[in-house]
N, C-alpha and C positions, 0 to 999 in steps of 0.2 A: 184447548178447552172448547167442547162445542155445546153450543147453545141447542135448547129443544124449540123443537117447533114453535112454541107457546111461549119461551121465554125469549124466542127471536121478534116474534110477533109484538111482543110489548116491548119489548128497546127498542122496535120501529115506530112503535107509538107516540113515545117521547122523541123521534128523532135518531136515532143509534143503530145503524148497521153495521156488518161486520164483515170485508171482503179480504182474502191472502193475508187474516191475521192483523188487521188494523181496523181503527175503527173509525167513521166518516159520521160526522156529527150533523146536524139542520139535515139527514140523511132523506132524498126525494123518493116517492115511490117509484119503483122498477118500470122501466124504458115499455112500452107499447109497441108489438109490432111497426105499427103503420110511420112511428116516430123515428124506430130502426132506418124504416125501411128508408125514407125522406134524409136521414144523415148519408145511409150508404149510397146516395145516389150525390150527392155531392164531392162525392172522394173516387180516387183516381181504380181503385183497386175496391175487394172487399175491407171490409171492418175489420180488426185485429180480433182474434177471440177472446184475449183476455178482456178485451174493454166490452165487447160484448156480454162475457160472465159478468164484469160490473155494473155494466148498467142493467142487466136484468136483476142484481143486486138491490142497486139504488142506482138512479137517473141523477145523478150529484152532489154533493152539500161540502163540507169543511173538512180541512184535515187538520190535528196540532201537534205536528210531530216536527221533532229535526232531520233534515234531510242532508247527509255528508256532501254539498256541494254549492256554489256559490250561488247558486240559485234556491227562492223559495219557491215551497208547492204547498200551499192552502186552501187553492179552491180547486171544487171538481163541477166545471162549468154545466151549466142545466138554462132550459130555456124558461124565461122568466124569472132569471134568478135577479139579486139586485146588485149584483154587482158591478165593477167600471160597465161590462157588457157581457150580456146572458151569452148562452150556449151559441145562438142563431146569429147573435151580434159580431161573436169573435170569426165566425165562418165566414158570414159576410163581410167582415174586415179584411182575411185572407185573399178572398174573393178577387176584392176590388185590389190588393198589393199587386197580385199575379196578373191581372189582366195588364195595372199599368207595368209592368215589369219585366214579363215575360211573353215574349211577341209570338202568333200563334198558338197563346193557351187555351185548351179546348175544354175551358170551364169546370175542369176537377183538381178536388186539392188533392196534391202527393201528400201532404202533412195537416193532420187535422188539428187543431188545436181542443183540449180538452181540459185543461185545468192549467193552476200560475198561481199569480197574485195581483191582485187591480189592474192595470196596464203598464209594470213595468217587467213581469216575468211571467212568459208563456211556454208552455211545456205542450208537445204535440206527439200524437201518434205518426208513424210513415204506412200509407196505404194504397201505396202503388206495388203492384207486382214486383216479383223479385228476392235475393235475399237479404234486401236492408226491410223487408213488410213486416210491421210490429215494433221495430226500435221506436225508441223516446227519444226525443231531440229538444232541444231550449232555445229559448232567445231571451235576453235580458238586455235593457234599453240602462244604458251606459248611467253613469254617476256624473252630477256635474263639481264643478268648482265645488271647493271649502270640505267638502266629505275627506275622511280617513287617506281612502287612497281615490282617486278618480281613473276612469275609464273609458275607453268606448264601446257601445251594442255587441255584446258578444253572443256567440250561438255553441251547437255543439252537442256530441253525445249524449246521454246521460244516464241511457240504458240499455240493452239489450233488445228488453219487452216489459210492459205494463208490469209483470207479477215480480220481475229484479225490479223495479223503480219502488215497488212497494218494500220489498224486502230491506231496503235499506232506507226506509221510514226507521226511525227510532226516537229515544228519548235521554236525552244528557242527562237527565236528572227524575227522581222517584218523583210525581208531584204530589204523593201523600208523605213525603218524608223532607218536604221544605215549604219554608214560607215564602220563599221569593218568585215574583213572579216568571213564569216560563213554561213555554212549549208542555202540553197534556192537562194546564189548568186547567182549559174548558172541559174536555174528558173526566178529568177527578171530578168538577162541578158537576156535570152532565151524571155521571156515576153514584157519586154522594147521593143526589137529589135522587135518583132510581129507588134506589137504599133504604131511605125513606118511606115509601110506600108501605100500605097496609095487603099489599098483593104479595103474597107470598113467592108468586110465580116470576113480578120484578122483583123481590130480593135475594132471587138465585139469581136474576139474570146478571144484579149488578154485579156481585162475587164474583161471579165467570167471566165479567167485562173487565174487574177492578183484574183480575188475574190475565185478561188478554194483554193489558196494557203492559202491567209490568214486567210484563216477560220481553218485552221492547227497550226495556232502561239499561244504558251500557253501563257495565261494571269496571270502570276501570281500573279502581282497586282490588277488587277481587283477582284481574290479569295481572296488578303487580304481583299483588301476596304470590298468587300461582307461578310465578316468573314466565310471564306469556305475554307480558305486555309492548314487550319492542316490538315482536312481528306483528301486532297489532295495529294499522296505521291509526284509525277513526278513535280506538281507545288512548293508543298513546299520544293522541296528539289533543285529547281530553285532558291527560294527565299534564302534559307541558303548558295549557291553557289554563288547570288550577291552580298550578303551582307558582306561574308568572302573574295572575289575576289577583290570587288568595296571599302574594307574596309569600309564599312558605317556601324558603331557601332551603330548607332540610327536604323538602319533596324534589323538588328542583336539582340538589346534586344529588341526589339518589337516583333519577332519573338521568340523569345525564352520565352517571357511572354505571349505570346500564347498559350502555348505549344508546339513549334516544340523543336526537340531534337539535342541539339548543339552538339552531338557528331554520329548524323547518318550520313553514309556512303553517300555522295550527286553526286560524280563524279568519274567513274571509279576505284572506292575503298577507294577514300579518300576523311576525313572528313574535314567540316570546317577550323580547325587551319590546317591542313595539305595543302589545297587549299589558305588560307592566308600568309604562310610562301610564299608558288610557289610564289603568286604576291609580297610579298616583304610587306605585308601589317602588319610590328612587332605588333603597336596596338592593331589589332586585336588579334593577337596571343595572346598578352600578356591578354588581356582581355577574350577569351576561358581557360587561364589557370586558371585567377580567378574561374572559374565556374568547374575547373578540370576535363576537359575532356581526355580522353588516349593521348598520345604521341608516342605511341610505331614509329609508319610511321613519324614524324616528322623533323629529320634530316637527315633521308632520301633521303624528299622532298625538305626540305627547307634547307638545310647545308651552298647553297651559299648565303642565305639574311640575317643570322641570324646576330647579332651584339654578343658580350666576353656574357657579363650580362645575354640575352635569352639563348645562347647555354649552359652555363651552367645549367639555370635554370631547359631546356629540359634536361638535363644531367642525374641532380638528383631527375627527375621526372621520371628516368626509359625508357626517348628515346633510341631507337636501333641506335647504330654506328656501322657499318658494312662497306665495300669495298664500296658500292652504296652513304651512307653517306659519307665517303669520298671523291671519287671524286666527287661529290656537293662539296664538302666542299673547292676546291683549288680552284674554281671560286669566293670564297669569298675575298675580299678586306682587310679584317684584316685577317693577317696573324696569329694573336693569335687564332685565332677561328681555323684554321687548324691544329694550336699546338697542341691545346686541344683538336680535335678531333682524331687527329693521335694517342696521347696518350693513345685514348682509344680502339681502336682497336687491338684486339690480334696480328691481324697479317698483316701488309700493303706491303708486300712484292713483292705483283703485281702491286704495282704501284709505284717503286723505279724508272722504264724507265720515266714516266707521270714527276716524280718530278725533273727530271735531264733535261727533256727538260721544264718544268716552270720556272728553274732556270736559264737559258740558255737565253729562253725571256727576262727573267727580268733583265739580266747582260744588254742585247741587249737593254731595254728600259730606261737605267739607263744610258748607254751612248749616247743613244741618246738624251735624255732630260739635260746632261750636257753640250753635245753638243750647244745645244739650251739655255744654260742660266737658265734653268729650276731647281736649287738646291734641293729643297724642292720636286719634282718627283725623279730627281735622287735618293736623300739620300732615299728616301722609296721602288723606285723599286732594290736598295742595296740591302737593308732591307730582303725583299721577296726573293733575289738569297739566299740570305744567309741561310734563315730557310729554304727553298725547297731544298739545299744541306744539309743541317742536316738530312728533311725528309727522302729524301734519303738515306741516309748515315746508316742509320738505320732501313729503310721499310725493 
């Protein structure tokens, strides 16, 4: 769908450019020679062409797409933008890495940085001679304690070249066909409001924009229905992700009598029952276990939904209880289930403070609810000071 001169020119007006089929929102005006010229002298090689087409596009702004990879990409860094640090900021951050880093550096970057997300994922060009000049490369700055899974600074591939990095922009979900929030809101807003207009010229622009977009939304029903969807990695590992999320067991063995693999890694490192527990969806769980899929990440994730009967069963299946599984685990409502996980852990001792202020709440909601006539809260939120001062007593 191409835009006319005229209806490019006013979704640039409001912000809204449109490069390799995506569209870049707070979109900057087009790069200036002299500004070219000043980046490509900081880099080790020339400029990749494709980032060259973009910036003569647009000079930077936002992206709200999903990107298949553990890393996010929302900003397309620009000087004076406001982000953790503008275009010049992240350069000069590179900068000063290489010099302490790399003995003899002769002050150009191999890898430019051009876009990420605040300062914990930064996505670079390679612009040194040779045949790696143009790949997209990542660094992501590691998870600490108490997160889902935790990690350390990882780097890595992640394209080819600028125009594959975009191509596989897309969107999990229609954002004019749901309410919840995610990935192309600001796009539909940004769109919507075009729409509006008494410009005749922005209400073809927005049509052609609301059309750029949705031709980005993965269909992964549609690859069922067609029976396309196993060789599908990015779709079917959508569909394994609704059906353990949405708890819908009837999607879930349909898919798994397919052939998809109930136990591959579908979202940010974690598999189905790991993403079932998150929502609270036991059935499901309990139904992955039938089929025996690992557990190791699973109380983990899910410490605070589990019910005595699951957690155990996680238990003697080999789940890791660790400090991360615990504290999941005091946001659970049965207080046995924290028994039993406390038990297992060698050592809780960093979270003796955590269990002395749970127990503290819980005295505070136990008088208030008696306050209130409320017997049956009191005696249970007792209940809760009680064993959160044992945990303590003992972490």
């Amino acid at each position: 769908m191409v835009l006319t001169d005229r209806e490019q020119l006013t979704a640039a007006e409001v912000g809204i450019s449109v490069w390799a089929g995506r569209l870049v929102l707070d979109a900057q005006p087009p790069v200036d020679d002299e500004t070219l010229a000043e980046v490509a002298a900081r880099c080790a090689g020339p400029l990749p062409e494709p980032l060259v087409d973009l910036w003569r596009t647009t000079f930077g702004g936002r992206l709200d797409y999903d990107l298949d990879a553990g890393v996010s990409f929302t900003e397309l860094f620009y000087p004076d933008s406001d982000g953790y640090r503008d275009l010049w900021g992240w350069i000069d951050h590179e900068c000063e890495l290489a010099a302490d880093h790399q003995p003899g550096w002769d002050g150009r970057l191999t890898h430019l940085p051009f876009g990420g997300f605040e300062y914990l994922d930064r996505v670079y060009l390679h612009t040194a001679p040779g045949p790696e000049h143009g790949a997209v490369v990542y660094w992501q700055q590691g998870l600490p304690p108490g997160w889902e899974l935790t990690s350390d600074d990882r780097s890595g591939l992640l394209a080819d070249d600028l125009t594959s990095l975009f191509d596989r922009l897309a969107l999990n979900r229609d954002p004019w066909a749901t309410g919840e929030a995610d990935s192309g809101d600001a796009m539909r807003d940004a769109i919507d409001s075009l729409a509006e207009s008494s410009d005749p010229h922005a209400r073809s622009a927005a049509g052609k924009l609301r059309d750029i977009v949705r031709a980005t939304v993965l269909d992964w029903r549609g690859a069922l229905d067609a029976g396309t969807l196993v060789a599908q990695r990015r779709l079917r590992r959508l569909a394994l992700d609704h059906a353990a999320s949405a708890a819908d067991l009837v999607l879930l063995d349909r898919l798994v009598t397919l052939g998809c693999d109930p136990t591959e890694e579908v979202r940010n490192g974690l598999s189905p029952i790991d993403l079932a527990l998150l929502a609270g969806a036991a059935d499901v769980a309990r139904h992955l276990l039938g089929l025996r899929v690992p557990v190791t990440n699973a109380l983990r994730v899910g410490a605070h939904t589990v019910d005595l009967p699951l957690a155990t069963e996680l238990l003697d299946r080999g789940a890791a209880v660790d400090l991360p599984a615990l504290q999941r685990a005091v946001s659970n409502p049965d207080i046995a289930v924290v028994r039993l996980l406390a038990s297992a852990v060698p050592s809780a001792g960093e979270l003796s403070p955590r269990f002395r202020m749970l127990a503290a709440q819980a005295d505070a909601a136990a008088g208030r609810a008696s306050a209130q006539g409320d017997a049956a809260t009191a005696e249970r939120e007792a209940r809760r000071a009680e064993v959160f001062r044992e945990l303590a007593s003992y972490a």
